[in-house]
N, C-alpha and C positions, 0 to 999 in steps of 0.2 A: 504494500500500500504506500507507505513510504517511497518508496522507490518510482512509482508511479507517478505521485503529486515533484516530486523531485526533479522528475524527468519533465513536467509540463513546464514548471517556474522557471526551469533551464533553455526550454524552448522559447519561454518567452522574453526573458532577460538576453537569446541571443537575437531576438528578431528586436527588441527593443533597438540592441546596440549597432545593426545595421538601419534601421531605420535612420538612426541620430548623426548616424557616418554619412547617407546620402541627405542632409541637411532636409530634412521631412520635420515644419514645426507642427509640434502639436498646441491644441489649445486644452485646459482644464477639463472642459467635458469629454475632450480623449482621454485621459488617462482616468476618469471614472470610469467610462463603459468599458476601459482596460482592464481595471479591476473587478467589474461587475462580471465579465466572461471570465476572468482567471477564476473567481468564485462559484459562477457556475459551473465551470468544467472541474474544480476541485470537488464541492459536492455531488455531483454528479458520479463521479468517480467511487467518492464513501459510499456513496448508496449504491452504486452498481457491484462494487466487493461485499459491502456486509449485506448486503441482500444476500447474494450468492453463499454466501459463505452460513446463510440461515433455510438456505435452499427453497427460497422462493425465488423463481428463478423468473417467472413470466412478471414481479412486482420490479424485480432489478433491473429488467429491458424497457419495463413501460418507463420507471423512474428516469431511468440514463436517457432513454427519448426525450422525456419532458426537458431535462437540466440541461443535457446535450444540445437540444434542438433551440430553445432560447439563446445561448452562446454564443451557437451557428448563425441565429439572425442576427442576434448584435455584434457580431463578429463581421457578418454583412455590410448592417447598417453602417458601423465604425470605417472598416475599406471603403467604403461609396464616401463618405466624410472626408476621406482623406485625399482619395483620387480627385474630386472635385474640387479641393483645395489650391492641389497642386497643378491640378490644370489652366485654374485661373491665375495661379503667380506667374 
C-alpha cells in the first residue's frame, strides 16, 4: 500500500518538476485541483486494497471507479486549464 501511494506522489513530484522546467505558470487554483486529484487517487487506492483485502471485491471496483473517475475528470478539467493558458501567452 505504501508502496503504491509512494509511487503516485513520485509520479507526481516528477511531472511537477518538468512542468516548472518548461516555464508552465501555474495559478492557485492549479495547485488545488492538484491536490484535490492526488487525494482522490490516494483514497481511491485505500479503498480499492482494503476493500480487496476484506474480499468485497465488486464494493473495491465500484469505489476505485467513483474516486478514480472524479480524478480522471479533474485531471481533464486541470490539462484543458492549462493548454489554454498557454496557448494564449
Amino acid at each position: 500500500m505504501n508502496y503504491l501511494i509512494g509511487l503516485l506522489i513520485g509520479i507526481v513530484i516528477a511531472l511537477i518538476a518538468y512542468t516548472l522546467n518548461r516555464k508552465v505558470s501555474f495559478k492557485w487554483y492549479d495547485w488545488v485541483l492538484g491536490v484535490a486529484i492526488l487525494g482522490l487517487l490516494s483514497v481511491g487506492t485505500q479503498h480499492l486494497l482494503s476493500s480487496l483485502a476484506g474480499f468485497e471485491t465488486s464494493a473495491a471496483w465500484f469505489g476505485f471507479a467513483i474516486f478514480g473517475g472524479l480524478a480522471v475528470v479533474l485531471a481533464l478539467v486541470e490539462w484543458r486549464l492549462l493548454s489554454a493558458r498557454n496557448k494564449a501567452a
